[in-house]
LOZAPA-672226 format. One line per 4 residues: their letters; for each residue x, y, z negated of N, C-alpha, C, O. Coordinates in pm, whole numbers, padded with zeros to 5 digits. Layout:
BEGIN
A = X,Y,Z,X,Y,Z,X,Y,Z,X,Y,Z; ... .
This chain:
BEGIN
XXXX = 11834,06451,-13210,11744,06473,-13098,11768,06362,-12996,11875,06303,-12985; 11661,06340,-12923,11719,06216,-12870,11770,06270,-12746,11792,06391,-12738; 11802,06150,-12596,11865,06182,-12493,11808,06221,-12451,11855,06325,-12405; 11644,06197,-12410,11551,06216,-12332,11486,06395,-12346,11455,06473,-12257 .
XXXX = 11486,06406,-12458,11466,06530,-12512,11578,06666,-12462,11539,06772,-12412; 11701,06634,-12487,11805,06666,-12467,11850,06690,-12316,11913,06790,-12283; 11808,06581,-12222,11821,06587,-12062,11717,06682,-12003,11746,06748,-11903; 11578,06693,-12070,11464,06783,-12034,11469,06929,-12102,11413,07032,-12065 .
XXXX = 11543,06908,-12199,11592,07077,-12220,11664,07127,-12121,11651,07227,-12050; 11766,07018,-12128,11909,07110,-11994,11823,07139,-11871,11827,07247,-11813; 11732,07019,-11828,11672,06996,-11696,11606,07175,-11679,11641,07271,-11611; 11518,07155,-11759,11416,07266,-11773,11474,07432,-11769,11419,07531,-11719 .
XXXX = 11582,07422,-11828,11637,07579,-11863,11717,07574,-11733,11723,07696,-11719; 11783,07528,-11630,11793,07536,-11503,11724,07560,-11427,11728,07648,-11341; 11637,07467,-11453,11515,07525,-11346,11445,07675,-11344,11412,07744,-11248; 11436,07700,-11481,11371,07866,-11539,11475,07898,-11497,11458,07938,-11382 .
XXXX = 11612,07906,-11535,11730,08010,-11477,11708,08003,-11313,11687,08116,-11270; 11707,07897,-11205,11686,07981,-11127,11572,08044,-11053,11572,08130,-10965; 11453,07962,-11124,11310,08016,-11108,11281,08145,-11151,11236,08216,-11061; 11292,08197,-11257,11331,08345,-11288,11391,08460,-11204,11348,08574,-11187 .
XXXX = 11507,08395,-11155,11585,08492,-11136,11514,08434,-10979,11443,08532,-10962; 11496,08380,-10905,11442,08347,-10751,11538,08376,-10680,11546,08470,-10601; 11628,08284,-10708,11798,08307,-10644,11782,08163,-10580,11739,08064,-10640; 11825,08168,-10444,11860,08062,-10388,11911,08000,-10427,11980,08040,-10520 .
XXXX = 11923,07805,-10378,11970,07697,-10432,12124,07684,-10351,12226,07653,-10413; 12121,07709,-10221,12197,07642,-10111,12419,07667,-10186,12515,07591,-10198; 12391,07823,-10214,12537,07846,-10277,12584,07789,-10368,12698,07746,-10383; 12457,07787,-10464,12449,07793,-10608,12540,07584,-10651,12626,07526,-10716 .
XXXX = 12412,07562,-10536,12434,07424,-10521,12577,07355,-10516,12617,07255,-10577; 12641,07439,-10426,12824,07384,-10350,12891,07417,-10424,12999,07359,-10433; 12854,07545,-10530,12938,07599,-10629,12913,07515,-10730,13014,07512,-10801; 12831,07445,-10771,12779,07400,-10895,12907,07243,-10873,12980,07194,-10960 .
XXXX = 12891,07199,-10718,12936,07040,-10679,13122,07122,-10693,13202,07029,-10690; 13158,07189,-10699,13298,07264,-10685,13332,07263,-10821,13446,07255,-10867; 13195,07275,-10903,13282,07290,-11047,13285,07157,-11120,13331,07153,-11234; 13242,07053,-11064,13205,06922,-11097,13335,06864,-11073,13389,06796,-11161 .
XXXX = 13407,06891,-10928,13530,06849,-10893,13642,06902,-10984,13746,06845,-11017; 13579,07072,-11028,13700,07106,-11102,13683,07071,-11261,13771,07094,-11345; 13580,07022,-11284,13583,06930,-11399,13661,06851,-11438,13735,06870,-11535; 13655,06708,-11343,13663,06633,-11332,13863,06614,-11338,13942,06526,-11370 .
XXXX = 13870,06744,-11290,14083,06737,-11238,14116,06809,-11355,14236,06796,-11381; 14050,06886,-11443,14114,06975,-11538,14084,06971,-11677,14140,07034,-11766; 13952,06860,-11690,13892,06902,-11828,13995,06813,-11951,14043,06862,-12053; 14004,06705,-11913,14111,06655,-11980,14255,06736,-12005,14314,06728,-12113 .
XXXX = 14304,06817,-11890,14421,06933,-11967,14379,07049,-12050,14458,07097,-12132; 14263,07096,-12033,14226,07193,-12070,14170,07190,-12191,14153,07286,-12266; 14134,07056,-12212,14044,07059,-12378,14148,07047,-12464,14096,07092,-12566; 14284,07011,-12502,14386,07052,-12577,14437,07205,-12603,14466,07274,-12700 .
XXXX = 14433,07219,-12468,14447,07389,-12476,14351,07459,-12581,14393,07509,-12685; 14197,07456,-12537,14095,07510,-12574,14107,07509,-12755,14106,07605,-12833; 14118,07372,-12782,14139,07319,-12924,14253,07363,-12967,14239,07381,-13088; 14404,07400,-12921,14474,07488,-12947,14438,07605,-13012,14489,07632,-13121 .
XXXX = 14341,07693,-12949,14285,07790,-12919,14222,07811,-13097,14204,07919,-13152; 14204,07703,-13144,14138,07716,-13268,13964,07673,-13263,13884,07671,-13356; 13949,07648,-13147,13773,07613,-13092,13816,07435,-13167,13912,07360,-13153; 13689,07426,-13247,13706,07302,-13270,13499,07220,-13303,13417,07245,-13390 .
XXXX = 13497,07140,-13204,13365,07109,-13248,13377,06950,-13252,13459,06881,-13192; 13266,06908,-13343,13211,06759,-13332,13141,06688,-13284,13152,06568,-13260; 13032,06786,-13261,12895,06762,-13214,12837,06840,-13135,12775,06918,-13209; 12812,06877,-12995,12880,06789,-12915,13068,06798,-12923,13130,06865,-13005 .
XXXX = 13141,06696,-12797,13247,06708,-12856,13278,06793,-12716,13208,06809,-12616; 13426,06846,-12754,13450,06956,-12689,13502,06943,-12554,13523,07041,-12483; 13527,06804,-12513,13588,06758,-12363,13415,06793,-12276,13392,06807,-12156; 13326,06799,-12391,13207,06730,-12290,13169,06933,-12218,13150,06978,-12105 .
XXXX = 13176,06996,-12356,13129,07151,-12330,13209,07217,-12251,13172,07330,-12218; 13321,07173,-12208,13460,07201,-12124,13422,07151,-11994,13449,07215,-11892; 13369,07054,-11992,13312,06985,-11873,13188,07052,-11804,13178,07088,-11687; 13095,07059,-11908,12978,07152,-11855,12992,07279,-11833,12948,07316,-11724 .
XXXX = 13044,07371,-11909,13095,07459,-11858,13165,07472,-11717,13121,07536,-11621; 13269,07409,-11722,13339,07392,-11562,13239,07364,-11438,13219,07435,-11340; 13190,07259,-11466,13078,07240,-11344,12983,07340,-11341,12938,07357,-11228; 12936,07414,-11430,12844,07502,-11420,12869,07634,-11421,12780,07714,-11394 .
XXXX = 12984,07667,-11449,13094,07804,-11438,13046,07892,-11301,12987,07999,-11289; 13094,07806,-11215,13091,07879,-11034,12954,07908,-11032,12922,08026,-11025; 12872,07825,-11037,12701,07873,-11001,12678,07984,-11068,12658,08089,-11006; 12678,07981,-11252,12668,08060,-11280,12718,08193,-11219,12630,08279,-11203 .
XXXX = 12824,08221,-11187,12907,08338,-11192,12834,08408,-11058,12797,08525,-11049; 12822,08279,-10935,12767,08355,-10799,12644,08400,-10844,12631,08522,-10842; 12579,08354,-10873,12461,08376,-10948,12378,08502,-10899,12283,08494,-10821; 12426,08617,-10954,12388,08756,-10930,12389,08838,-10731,12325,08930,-10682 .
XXXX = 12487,08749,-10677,12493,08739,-10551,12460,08697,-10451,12489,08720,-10334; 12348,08586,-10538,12260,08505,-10409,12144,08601,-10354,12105,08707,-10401; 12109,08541,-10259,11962,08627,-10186,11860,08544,-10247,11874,08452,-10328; 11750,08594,-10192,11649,08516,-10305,11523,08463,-10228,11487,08506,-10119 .
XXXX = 11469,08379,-10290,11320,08342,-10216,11206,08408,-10219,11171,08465,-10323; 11133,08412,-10113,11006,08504,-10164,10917,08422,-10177,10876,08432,-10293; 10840,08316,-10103,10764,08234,-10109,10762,08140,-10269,10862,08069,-10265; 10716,08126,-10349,10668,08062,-10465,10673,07865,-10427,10658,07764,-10495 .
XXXX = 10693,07888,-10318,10731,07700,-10310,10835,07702,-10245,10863,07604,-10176; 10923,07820,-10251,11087,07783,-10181,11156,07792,-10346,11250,07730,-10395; 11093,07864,-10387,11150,07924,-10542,11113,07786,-10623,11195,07762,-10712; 10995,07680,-10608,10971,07583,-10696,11075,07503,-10665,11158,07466,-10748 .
XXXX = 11075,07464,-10514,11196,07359,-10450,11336,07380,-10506,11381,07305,-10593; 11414,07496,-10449,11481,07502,-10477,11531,07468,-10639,11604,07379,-10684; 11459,07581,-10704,11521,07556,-10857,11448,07408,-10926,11450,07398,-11048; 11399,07323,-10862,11360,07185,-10871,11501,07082,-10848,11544,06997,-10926 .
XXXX = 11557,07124,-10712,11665,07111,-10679,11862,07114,-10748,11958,07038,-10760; 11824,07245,-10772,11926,07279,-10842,11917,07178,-10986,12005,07101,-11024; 11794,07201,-11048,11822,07134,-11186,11831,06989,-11155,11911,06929,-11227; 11751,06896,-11044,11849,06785,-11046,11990,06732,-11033,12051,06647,-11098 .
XXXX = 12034,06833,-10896,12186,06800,-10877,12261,06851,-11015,12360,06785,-11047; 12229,06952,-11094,12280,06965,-11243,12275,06869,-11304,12381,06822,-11345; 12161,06808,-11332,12215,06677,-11433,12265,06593,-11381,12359,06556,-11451; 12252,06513,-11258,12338,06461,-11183,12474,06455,-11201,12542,06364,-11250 .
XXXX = 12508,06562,-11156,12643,06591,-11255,12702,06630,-11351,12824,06634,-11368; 12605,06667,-11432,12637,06629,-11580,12609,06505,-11645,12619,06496,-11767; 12566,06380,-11552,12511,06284,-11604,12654,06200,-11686,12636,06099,-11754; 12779,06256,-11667,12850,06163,-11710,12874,06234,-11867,12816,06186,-11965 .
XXXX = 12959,06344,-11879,12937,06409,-11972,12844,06392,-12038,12864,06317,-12134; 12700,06447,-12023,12633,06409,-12135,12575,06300,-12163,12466,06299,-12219; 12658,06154,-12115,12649,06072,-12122,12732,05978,-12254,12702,05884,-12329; 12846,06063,-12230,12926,06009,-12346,12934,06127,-12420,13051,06151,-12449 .
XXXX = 12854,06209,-12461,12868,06324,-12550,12689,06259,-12650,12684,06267,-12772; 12598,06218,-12590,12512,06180,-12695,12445,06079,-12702,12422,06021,-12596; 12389,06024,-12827,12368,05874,-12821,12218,05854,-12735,12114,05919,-12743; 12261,05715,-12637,12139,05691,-12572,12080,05629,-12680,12131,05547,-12757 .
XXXX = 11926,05692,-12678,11858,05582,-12801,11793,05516,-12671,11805,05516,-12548; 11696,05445,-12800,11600,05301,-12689,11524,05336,-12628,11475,05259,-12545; 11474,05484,-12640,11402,05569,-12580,11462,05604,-12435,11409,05569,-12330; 11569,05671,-12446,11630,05729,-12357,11690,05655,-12243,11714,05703,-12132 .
XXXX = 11720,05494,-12295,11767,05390,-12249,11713,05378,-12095,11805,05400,-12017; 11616,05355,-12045,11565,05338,-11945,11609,05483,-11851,11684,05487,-11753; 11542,05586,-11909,11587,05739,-11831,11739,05721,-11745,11767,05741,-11627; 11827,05673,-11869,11955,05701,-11810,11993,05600,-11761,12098,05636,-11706 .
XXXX = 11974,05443,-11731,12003,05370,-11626,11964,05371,-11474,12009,05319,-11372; 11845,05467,-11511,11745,05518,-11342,11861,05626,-11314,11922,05605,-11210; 11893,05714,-11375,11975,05834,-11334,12106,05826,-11302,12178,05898,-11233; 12134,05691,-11384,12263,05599,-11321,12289,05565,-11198,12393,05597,-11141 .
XXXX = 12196,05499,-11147,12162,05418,-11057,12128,05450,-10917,12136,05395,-10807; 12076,05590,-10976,12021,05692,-10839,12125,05808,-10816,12109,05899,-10734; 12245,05793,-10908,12401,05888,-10964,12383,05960,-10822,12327,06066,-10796; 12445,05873,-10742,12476,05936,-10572,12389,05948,-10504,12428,05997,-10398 .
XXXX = 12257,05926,-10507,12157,05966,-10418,12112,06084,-10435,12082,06164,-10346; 12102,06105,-10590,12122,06231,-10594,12194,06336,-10578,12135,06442,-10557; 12342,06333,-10586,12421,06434,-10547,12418,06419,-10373,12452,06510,-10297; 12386,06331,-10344,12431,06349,-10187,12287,06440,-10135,12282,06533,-10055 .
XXXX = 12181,06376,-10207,12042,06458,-10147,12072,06589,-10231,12035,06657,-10135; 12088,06635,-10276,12100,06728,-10367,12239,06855,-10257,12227,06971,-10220; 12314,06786,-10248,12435,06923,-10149,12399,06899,-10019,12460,06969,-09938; 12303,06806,-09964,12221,06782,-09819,12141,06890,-09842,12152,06979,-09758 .
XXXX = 12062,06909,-09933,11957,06993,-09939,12037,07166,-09990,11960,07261,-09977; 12143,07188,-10028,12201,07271,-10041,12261,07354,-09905,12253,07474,-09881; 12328,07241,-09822,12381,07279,-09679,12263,07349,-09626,12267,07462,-09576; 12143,07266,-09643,12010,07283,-09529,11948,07413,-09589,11854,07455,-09523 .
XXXX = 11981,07486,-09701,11900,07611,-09730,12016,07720,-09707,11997,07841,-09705; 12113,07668,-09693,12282,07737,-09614,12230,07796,-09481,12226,07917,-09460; 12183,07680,-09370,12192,07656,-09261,12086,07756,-09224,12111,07856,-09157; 11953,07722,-09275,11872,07808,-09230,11824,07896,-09285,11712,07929,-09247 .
XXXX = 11897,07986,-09417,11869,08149,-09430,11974,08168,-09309,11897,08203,-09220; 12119,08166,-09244,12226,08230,-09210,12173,08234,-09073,12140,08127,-09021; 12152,08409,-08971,12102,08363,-08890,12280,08379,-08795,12381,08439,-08830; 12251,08298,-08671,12412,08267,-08596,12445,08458,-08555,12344,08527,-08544 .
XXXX = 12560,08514,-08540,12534,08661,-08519,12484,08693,-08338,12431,08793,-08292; 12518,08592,-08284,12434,08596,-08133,12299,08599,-08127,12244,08662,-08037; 12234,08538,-08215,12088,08543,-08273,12033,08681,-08269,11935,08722,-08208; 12131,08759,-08361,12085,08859,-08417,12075,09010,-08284,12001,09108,-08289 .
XXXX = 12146,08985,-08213,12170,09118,-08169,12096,09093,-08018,12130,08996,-07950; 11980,09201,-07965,11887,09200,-07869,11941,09237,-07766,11859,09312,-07712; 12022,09232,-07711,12107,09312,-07640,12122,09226,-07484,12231,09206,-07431; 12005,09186,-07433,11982,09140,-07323,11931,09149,-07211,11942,09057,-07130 .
């Protein structure tokens, strides 16, 4: 299958996961950038372990599913605990959102987990290239759906 194919599956089934479920981006988002970090510090100890374990794959290889998993672990898990959108273009944004900063940071992983063909070639030097613009617009836009569901508790109470 090629890369291109392969990046628009992952892309797409993020987006339905949180379009479906109409779970906010803003948590999902910091949790998602939390498991990227804890990727990044553990997947290399942990994929010996795992393979210990008797888990043994080729295709993909198993540092990479250790990796995605990890970065995508926390979102998942809050998941069921987010509040949700009601409007049909906070629900497009957001889970528009979410599935970019996902590949974003999965861009490395499934970077060296499958072959770029000549096809795909172009896709993934743009996604290269734009690596940090996207994660930074991506947990900018996470803070900013933080900021303004939470109302301040002085806000809240009429008591004047």
């Amino acid at each position: 299958m090629s890369f291109a194919a392969v990046l628009a599956i992952v892309a797409l089934g993020l987006f339905g996961l949180l379009f479906l479920t109409k779970r906010r981006f803003g948590v999902l988002g910091l949790a998602m950038a939390a498991g990227a970090t804890l990727s990044s510090l553990w997947v290399a100890d942990l994929t010996p372990l795992v393979a210990r374990v008797g888990v043994e794959l080729v295709q993909p290889p198993l540092h990479t599913v250790i990796a995605a998993v990890l970065t995508l672990g926390p979102a998942i898990v809050l998941l069921p605990s987010q509040g949700k959108y009601n409007a049909l273009w906070q629900r497009i944004l957001g889970s528009a959102a979410f599935a970019v900063l996902a590949i974003a940071l999965l861009l490395g992983p499934l970077g060296e987990a499958l072959v770029v063909d000549q096809a795909g070639q172009p896709i993934y030097e743009l996604l290269r290239q734009y690596h940090g613009l996207a994660v930074t617009v991506g947990l900018a836009l996470a803070m900013l759906d933080i900021l303004v569901t939470r109302v301040p508790k002085h806000a809240r109470s009429s008591k004047h």
